[in-house]
N, C-alpha and C positions, 0 to 999 in steps of 0.2 A: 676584288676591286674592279676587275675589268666589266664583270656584268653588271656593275651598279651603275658605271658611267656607262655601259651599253642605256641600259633602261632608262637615263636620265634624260642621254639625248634621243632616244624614242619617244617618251614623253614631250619633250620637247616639241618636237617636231608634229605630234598629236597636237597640241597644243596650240601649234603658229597654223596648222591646217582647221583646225576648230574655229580657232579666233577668224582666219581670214574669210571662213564662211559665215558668220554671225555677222560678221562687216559687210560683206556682199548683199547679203540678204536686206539688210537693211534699208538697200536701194531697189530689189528687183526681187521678182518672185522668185520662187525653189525653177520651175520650169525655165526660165529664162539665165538661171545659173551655170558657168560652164567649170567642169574640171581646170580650163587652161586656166580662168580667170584665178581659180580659187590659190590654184599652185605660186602665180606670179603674185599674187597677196601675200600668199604665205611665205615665199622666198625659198620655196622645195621645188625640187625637179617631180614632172610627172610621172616617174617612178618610184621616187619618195610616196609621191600621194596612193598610188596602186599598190605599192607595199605595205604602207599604216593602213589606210582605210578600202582600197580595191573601187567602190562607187562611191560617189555623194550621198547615195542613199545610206551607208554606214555611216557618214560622219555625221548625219542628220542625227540617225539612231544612237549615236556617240554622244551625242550634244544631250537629249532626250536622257539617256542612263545618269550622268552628269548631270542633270537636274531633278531627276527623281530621287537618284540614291539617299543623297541627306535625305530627303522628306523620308523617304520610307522608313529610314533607320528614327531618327525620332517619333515618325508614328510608333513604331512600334513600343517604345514607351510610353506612351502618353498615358495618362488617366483616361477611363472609360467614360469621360461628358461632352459634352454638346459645345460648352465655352471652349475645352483646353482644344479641344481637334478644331474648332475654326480659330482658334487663336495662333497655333500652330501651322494650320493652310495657310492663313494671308499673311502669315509673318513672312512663311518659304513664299509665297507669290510675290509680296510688297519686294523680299530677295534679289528674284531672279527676273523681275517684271521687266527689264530691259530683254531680256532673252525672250520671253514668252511673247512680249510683245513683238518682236522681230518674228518668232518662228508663227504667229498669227495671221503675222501681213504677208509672211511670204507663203501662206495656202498653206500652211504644215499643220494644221489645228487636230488632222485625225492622228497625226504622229504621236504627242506630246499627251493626247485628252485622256486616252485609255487606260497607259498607265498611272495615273495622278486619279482618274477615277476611282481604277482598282485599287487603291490603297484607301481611297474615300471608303468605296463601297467595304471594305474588310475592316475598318474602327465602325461604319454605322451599324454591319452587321453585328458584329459584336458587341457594340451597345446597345442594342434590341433584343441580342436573345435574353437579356437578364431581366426584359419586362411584358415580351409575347411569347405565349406558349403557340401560337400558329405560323407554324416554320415559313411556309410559303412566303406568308406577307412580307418579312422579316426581309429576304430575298429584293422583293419589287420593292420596299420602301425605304431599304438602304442603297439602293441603283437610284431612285427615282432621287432620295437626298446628295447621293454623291455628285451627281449629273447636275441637279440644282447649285450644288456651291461651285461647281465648275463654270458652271454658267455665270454664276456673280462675281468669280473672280476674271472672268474672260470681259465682262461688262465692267467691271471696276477698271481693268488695266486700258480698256476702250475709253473711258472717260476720262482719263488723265491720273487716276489714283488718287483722287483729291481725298476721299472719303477714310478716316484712319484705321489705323487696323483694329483698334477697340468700336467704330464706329459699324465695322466689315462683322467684329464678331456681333456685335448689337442684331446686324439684320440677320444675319444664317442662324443665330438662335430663335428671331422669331418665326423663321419658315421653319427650321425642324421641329419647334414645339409646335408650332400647326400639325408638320405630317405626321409628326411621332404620334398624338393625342386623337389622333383618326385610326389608328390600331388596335 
Protein backbone atom coordinates (compact mmCIF):
# COMPACT_ATOMS: atom_id res chain seq x y z
CA UNK A 1 0.00 0.00 0.00
CA UNK A 2 2.74 2.42 1.00
CA UNK A 3 4.39 2.12 -2.55
CA UNK A 4 1.25 2.69 -4.40
CA UNK A 5 0.77 6.10 -2.47
CA UNK A 6 4.58 6.63 -2.87
CA UNK A 7 4.02 6.46 -6.91
CA UNK A 8 0.88 8.39 -6.81
CA UNK A 9 2.26 11.20 -5.27
CA UNK A 10 5.21 11.00 -7.58
CA UNK A 11 3.07 11.05 -10.40
CA UNK A 12 1.61 13.69 -9.01
CA UNK A 13 4.10 15.87 -8.72
CA UNK A 14 5.39 14.80 -12.43
CA UNK A 15 2.31 15.93 -13.30
CA UNK A 16 2.10 19.68 -11.57
CA UNK A 17 5.85 19.95 -12.88
CA UNK A 18 4.70 18.99 -16.47
CA UNK A 19 1.54 21.13 -16.40
CA UNK A 20 3.43 24.07 -15.01
CA UNK A 21 5.87 23.89 -18.01
CA UNK A 22 3.11 23.66 -20.72
CA UNK A 23 1.83 26.92 -18.95
CA UNK A 24 4.98 28.77 -19.02
CA UNK A 25 5.71 28.06 -22.34
CA UNK A 26 2.81 29.17 -23.50
CA UNK A 27 4.08 32.83 -22.89
CA UNK A 28 7.89 32.46 -23.46
CA UNK A 29 10.31 30.42 -25.37
CA UNK A 30 12.07 26.87 -24.01
CA UNK A 31 15.29 29.34 -23.68
CA UNK A 32 13.76 32.01 -21.76
CA UNK A 33 12.28 29.24 -19.43
CA UNK A 34 13.69 29.00 -15.86
CA UNK A 35 13.73 26.07 -13.42
CA UNK A 36 12.73 28.70 -10.53
CA UNK A 37 9.75 29.68 -12.59
CA UNK A 38 8.59 26.28 -13.46
CA UNK A 39 8.86 25.04 -9.66
CA UNK A 40 6.84 28.14 -8.27
CA UNK A 41 3.98 27.19 -11.07
CA UNK A 42 4.24 24.00 -10.06
CA UNK A 43 3.94 24.49 -6.17
CA UNK A 44 7.29 21.95 -5.72
CA UNK A 45 10.53 22.83 -4.11
CA UNK A 46 13.49 22.82 -6.38
CA UNK A 47 14.45 19.65 -5.20
CA UNK A 48 11.42 18.16 -5.99
CA UNK A 49 11.97 19.24 -9.45
CA UNK A 50 15.98 17.81 -9.56
CA UNK A 51 14.57 14.83 -8.03
CA UNK A 52 11.54 13.96 -10.64
CA UNK A 53 13.01 15.41 -13.70
CA UNK A 54 17.03 16.81 -12.80
CA UNK A 55 16.79 19.57 -16.22
CA UNK A 56 13.94 20.97 -18.08
CA UNK A 57 15.39 19.27 -20.87
CA UNK A 58 13.87 15.94 -19.30
CA UNK A 59 10.56 17.40 -18.57
CA UNK A 60 10.50 18.63 -22.27
CA UNK A 61 11.40 14.84 -23.18
CA UNK A 62 8.67 13.79 -20.51
CA UNK A 63 6.06 15.88 -22.22
CA UNK A 64 7.24 14.51 -25.77
CA UNK A 65 6.98 10.52 -24.40
CA UNK A 66 3.46 11.50 -23.09
CA UNK A 67 2.47 12.55 -26.44
CA UNK A 68 3.86 10.07 -28.59
CA UNK A 69 3.08 6.99 -26.46
CA UNK A 70 -0.75 6.74 -27.32
CA UNK A 71 0.11 7.42 -31.05
CA UNK A 72 2.56 4.90 -31.28
CA UNK A 73 0.48 2.18 -29.50
CA UNK A 74 -2.53 2.70 -31.85
CA UNK A 75 -0.31 2.82 -34.80
CA UNK A 76 0.70 -0.05 -34.10
CA UNK A 77 -2.63 -1.61 -34.87
CA UNK A 78 -3.77 0.19 -37.50
CA UNK A 79 -4.71 -1.43 -40.83
CA UNK A 80 -2.01 -1.03 -43.36
CA UNK A 81 -3.77 2.09 -45.76
CA UNK A 82 -3.21 5.43 -46.43
CA UNK A 83 -6.92 6.74 -45.03
CA UNK A 84 -6.72 4.86 -41.52
CA UNK A 85 -2.87 6.23 -40.63
CA UNK A 86 -3.89 9.86 -41.60
CA UNK A 87 -7.09 9.41 -39.93
CA UNK A 88 -5.42 8.21 -36.87
CA UNK A 89 -2.48 11.19 -37.08
CA UNK A 90 -4.86 14.05 -37.05
CA UNK A 91 -7.23 12.49 -34.85
CA UNK A 92 -3.85 12.11 -32.09
CA UNK A 93 -2.83 15.95 -33.63
CA UNK A 94 -6.45 17.55 -33.59
CA UNK A 95 -5.80 15.68 -29.52
CA UNK A 96 -3.09 17.09 -28.38
CA UNK A 97 -2.77 20.34 -30.66
CA UNK A 98 -2.90 22.61 -27.72
CA UNK A 99 0.46 20.88 -26.57
CA UNK A 100 2.04 20.65 -29.96
CA UNK A 101 1.23 23.98 -30.55
CA UNK A 102 2.83 25.38 -27.34
CA UNK A 103 5.83 23.07 -27.81
CA UNK A 104 6.08 24.78 -31.55
CA UNK A 105 6.09 28.48 -30.40
CA UNK A 106 8.29 27.64 -27.81
CA UNK A 107 11.37 26.64 -30.52
CA UNK A 108 10.82 22.78 -29.41
CA UNK A 109 9.71 21.62 -33.02
CA UNK A 110 13.00 19.25 -33.27
CA UNK A 111 12.00 17.73 -29.97
CA UNK A 112 8.57 16.42 -30.68
CA UNK A 113 9.17 16.02 -34.83
CA UNK A 114 11.37 12.85 -34.92
CA UNK A 115 9.70 10.77 -32.87
CA UNK A 116 6.05 11.24 -34.40
CA UNK A 117 7.98 11.06 -37.81
CA UNK A 118 9.46 7.68 -36.93
CA UNK A 119 6.44 6.14 -36.18
CA UNK A 120 4.99 7.84 -39.58
CA UNK A 121 7.98 6.62 -41.42
CA UNK A 122 7.42 2.70 -39.80
CA UNK A 123 3.40 2.40 -41.07
CA UNK A 124 4.56 3.97 -44.54
CA UNK A 125 7.42 1.71 -44.67
CA UNK A 126 5.38 -1.00 -44.18
CA UNK A 127 2.75 -0.10 -46.41
CA UNK A 128 5.15 0.07 -49.38
CA UNK A 129 6.99 -3.03 -48.84
CA UNK A 130 3.58 -4.96 -49.88
CA UNK A 131 3.69 -3.11 -53.34
CA UNK A 132 7.72 -2.28 -54.15
CA UNK A 133 9.89 -4.79 -54.61
CA UNK A 134 13.02 -1.95 -54.62
CA UNK A 135 13.93 -1.73 -50.98
CA UNK A 136 15.75 1.47 -51.33
CA UNK A 137 12.91 3.76 -52.54
CA UNK A 138 10.73 2.21 -50.01
CA UNK A 139 13.12 3.85 -47.40
CA UNK A 140 13.21 7.78 -48.97
CA UNK A 141 9.57 7.62 -49.89
CA UNK A 142 8.16 6.54 -46.56
CA UNK A 143 10.68 9.48 -44.75
CA UNK A 144 9.86 11.90 -47.48
CA UNK A 145 5.66 10.93 -46.85
CA UNK A 146 6.20 10.92 -43.00
CA UNK A 147 7.95 14.36 -43.15
CA UNK A 148 5.23 15.62 -45.50
CA UNK A 149 2.16 14.79 -43.10
CA UNK A 150 4.27 16.22 -40.39
CA UNK A 151 4.41 19.19 -42.10
CA UNK A 152 0.59 19.39 -42.77
CA UNK A 153 -0.18 18.83 -39.41
CA UNK A 154 2.38 21.54 -38.18
CA UNK A 155 0.61 23.89 -41.02
CA UNK A 156 -2.89 22.73 -40.01
CA UNK A 157 -2.30 23.46 -36.09
CA UNK A 158 -0.52 27.01 -37.57
CA UNK A 159 -3.69 28.02 -39.16
CA UNK A 160 -6.04 27.51 -36.43
CA UNK A 161 -7.24 23.85 -37.22
CA UNK A 162 -10.09 25.06 -39.07
CA UNK A 163 -9.74 22.31 -41.56
CA UNK A 164 -11.61 18.74 -40.14
CA UNK A 165 -9.96 15.77 -39.75
CA UNK A 166 -11.78 14.02 -42.55
CA UNK A 167 -10.99 17.16 -44.53
CA UNK A 168 -6.87 16.64 -43.18
CA UNK A 169 -7.45 12.88 -44.19
CA UNK A 170 -8.82 14.23 -47.76
CA UNK A 171 -5.51 16.09 -48.46
CA UNK A 172 -2.63 13.48 -47.01
CA UNK A 173 -4.34 10.86 -49.18
CA UNK A 174 -3.96 13.06 -52.18
CA UNK A 175 -0.10 13.75 -51.52
CA UNK A 176 0.61 10.01 -50.77
CA UNK A 177 -1.23 8.72 -53.73
CA UNK A 178 0.85 11.21 -55.84
CA UNK A 179 4.26 9.85 -54.09
CA UNK A 180 3.30 6.37 -53.63
CA UNK A 181 2.14 6.13 -57.72
CA UNK A 182 5.84 7.67 -58.67
CA UNK A 183 7.35 4.20 -57.21
Amino acid sequence: MKNMLTESIRQKTDDQIIDATLTLLQSQSYDQLAVTEITRNAGVSRMAFYRHFGTKEAVIKAIVVQLTQDFEKEAAELPLNSSDISRAFFGFVKANGIAIAVLLNAGLREQFYPPLRDILHGLYAELLQSKVSFIRSIDYVSDFTASGMLALAIRWIATGAHESIDQMVEIANEMTTAQHANI
